[in-house]
C-alpha positions, 0 to 999 in steps of 0.5 A: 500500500503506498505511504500516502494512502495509507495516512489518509486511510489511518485519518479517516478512520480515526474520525469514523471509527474512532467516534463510534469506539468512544461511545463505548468507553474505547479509546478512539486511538484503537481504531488504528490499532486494529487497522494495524492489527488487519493490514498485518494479518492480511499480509498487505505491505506498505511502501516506504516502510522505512519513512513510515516507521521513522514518523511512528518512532517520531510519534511514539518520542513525542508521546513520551514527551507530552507525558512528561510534560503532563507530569505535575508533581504539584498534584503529587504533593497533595495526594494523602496517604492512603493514595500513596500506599495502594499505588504501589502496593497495587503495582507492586502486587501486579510486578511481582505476579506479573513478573513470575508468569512471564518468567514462567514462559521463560523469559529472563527476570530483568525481562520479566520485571520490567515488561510487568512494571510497564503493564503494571500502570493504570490508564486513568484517562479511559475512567475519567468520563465515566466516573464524571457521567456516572457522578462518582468523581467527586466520591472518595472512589473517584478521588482513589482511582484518580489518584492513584492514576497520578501517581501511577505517572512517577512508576512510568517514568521508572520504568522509562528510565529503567528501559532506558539502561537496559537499551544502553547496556548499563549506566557505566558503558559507552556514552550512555553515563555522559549522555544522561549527565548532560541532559539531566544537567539542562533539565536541572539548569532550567528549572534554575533559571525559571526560579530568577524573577527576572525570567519568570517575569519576561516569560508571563506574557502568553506566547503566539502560538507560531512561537510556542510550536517552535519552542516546542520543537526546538526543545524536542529534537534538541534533547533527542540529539543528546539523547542519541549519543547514549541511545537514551532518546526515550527518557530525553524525550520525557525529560524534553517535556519536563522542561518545556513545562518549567518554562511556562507559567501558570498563566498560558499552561491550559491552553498551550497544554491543549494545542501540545495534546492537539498536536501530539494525538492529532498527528503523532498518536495515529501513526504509532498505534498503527505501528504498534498493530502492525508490529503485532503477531496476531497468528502466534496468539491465535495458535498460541494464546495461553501467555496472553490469557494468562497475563490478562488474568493474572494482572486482573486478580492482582488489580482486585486482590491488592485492591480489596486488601488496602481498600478494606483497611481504608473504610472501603466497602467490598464492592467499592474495593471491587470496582477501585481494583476493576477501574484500575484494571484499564491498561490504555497508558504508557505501557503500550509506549514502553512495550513498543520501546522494547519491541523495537529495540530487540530486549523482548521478542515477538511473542512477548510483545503481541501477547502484552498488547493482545492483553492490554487491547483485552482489558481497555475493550471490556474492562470500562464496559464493565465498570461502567454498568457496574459503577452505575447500578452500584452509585447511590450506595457509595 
């Protein structure tokens, strides 16, 4: 298929398709998953393959980029502590299950621990309509599962950094120490700069949107160039965001916040999700699906059993426990970003990588279906 008809093929689809998924609670950004999934079970080749590839990495960097951007430790001070304390007993729980299971089909430990701590994190996103539509926002469930959402954001950038060593061969080889020196030094450095009032001052004024971009860009592919010398463009891409956010005030955040998720998920995010399917080996799960049950599963039993354990003790009801380890159960999040990363970098095969993102589709096409029919019956007693 050539390039540009299946970029217009992937854009229509996203406004077709994608409306019809949300409707459901399904993120829209799946309608080019499963075009991804179809043209690869198909056998159908695409022309160009090495442009449209470098446009996915390109997207699949600037994802990262907006999750550090998105990052507000702010919020993270707020949050009391039995938000703290079920986050990562919730994650911890899921890792460690996670991380036996996929042992178990023998992977190694470094493997296994890392690809569970990335399916380990909670898509928030995908719950916020439904807790909003459904009243419970507001609730103290509502508030649990939003925030363990939130600080579910520090456990990625973790894992980022964990995968980071891992696609560099260790801290201490090569370039990879001087590398992230560097950037963390430029990160560092502006957040030092933004606390002299003398630049806060010069920056209060809301950028025209022409500039912002370039900003935007700039900052981007800057990190990204340092960050290539140490193979460690994943967390210059995150930490790219981070630092584009210590140069903005308060004052114009939401809304250049807005044209950066526009921009992003608008152009970007298509395009890696249809990477993402199309990378998929959906053949070796059909003859072969017991890795993929069995890690949905697994993960679902560990979300509801730590759960019900830190809900209970925190004056949570059974069911309340029940739908808070149901809610988080929703995949949709930088796991599929951080799989994607190891994928192509060749520290988990084939296997592993279908059999991750069949389970994670698994979960974010029921799991909201059934939070939402069962938040609904259930919210006038909580």
């Amino acid at each position: 298929m050539e390039l540009f008809l299946l970029l217009a093929i992937t854009y229509l689809l996203s406004l077709v398709l994608g409306h019809l998924l949300e409707k459901l609670y399904i993120p829209w950004l799946f309608s080019l998953l499963f075009l991804g999934m179809l043209l690869k079970l198909l056998n159908v080749g695409i022309s160009n393959m090495q442009t449209f590839e470098w446009l996915a990495t390109i997207g699949m960097y600037f994802m990262l980029f907006m999750i550090g951007f998105e990052l507000e430790m702010e919020k993270l001070k707020t949050l009391g502590r039995f938000i703290i304390l079920a986050t990562f007993s919730i994650v911890l729980f899921d890792a460690v299950m996670g991380s036996i299971v996929i042992h178990g089909f023998g992977y190694s430990w470094i493997v296994a621990i890392v690809t569970a701590l990335s399916f380990a994190t909670v898509g928030e996103a995908i719950l916020l309509p439904i807790l909003d539509e459904t009243k419970v926002l507001r609730t103290k469930l509502g508030s649990a599962i939003i925030g363990i959402g939130i600080l579910d954001d520090v456990v990625e950038v973790f894992v980022i950094v964990v995968a980071t060593l891992l696609i560099g061969k260790g801290i201490f080889e090569g370039n990879i120490f001087i590398t992230i020196s560097s950037l963390l030094a430029i990160t560092f450095l502006l957040i030092i700069l933004m606390k002299l009032k003398t630049l806060k001052r010069s920056l209060k004024k809301v950028p025209e949107m022409e500039d912002f971009f370039l900003l935007t860009l700039l900052i981007f592919f800057t990190f990204l160039v340092i960050g290539s010398y140490g193979n460690c463009e994943a967390l210059a891409s995150l930490l790219a965001g981070i630092s584009l956010r210590t140069l903005l005030t308060k004052k114009p955040l939401r809304k250049i916040e807005r044209a950066i998720r526009t921009f992003g998920y608008g152009f970007f995010a298509p395009l890696f999700f249809l990477w993402v399917g199309y990378c998929m080996d959906l053949l070796s799960i059909m003859t072969s699906p017991m890795l993929t049950l069995t890690i949905f599963f697994v993960s679902l039993m560990a979300k509801l059993s730590s759960s019900l354990l830190t809900g209970l003790k925190h004056g949570f009801s059974i069911k309340e426990a029940i739908l808070l380890g149901t809610g988080l159960s929703v995949r949709f999040s930088t796991g599929l970003v951080i799989t994607q990363l190891l994928y192509t970098n060749n520290l988990i095969d084939s296997m592993l990588f279908s059999s991750l993102i069949a389970a994670s589709t698994l979960s974010t096409l029921f799991v909201p279906i059934i939070f939402s029919i069962s938040l609904s019956k259930l919210k006038r007693n909580i």
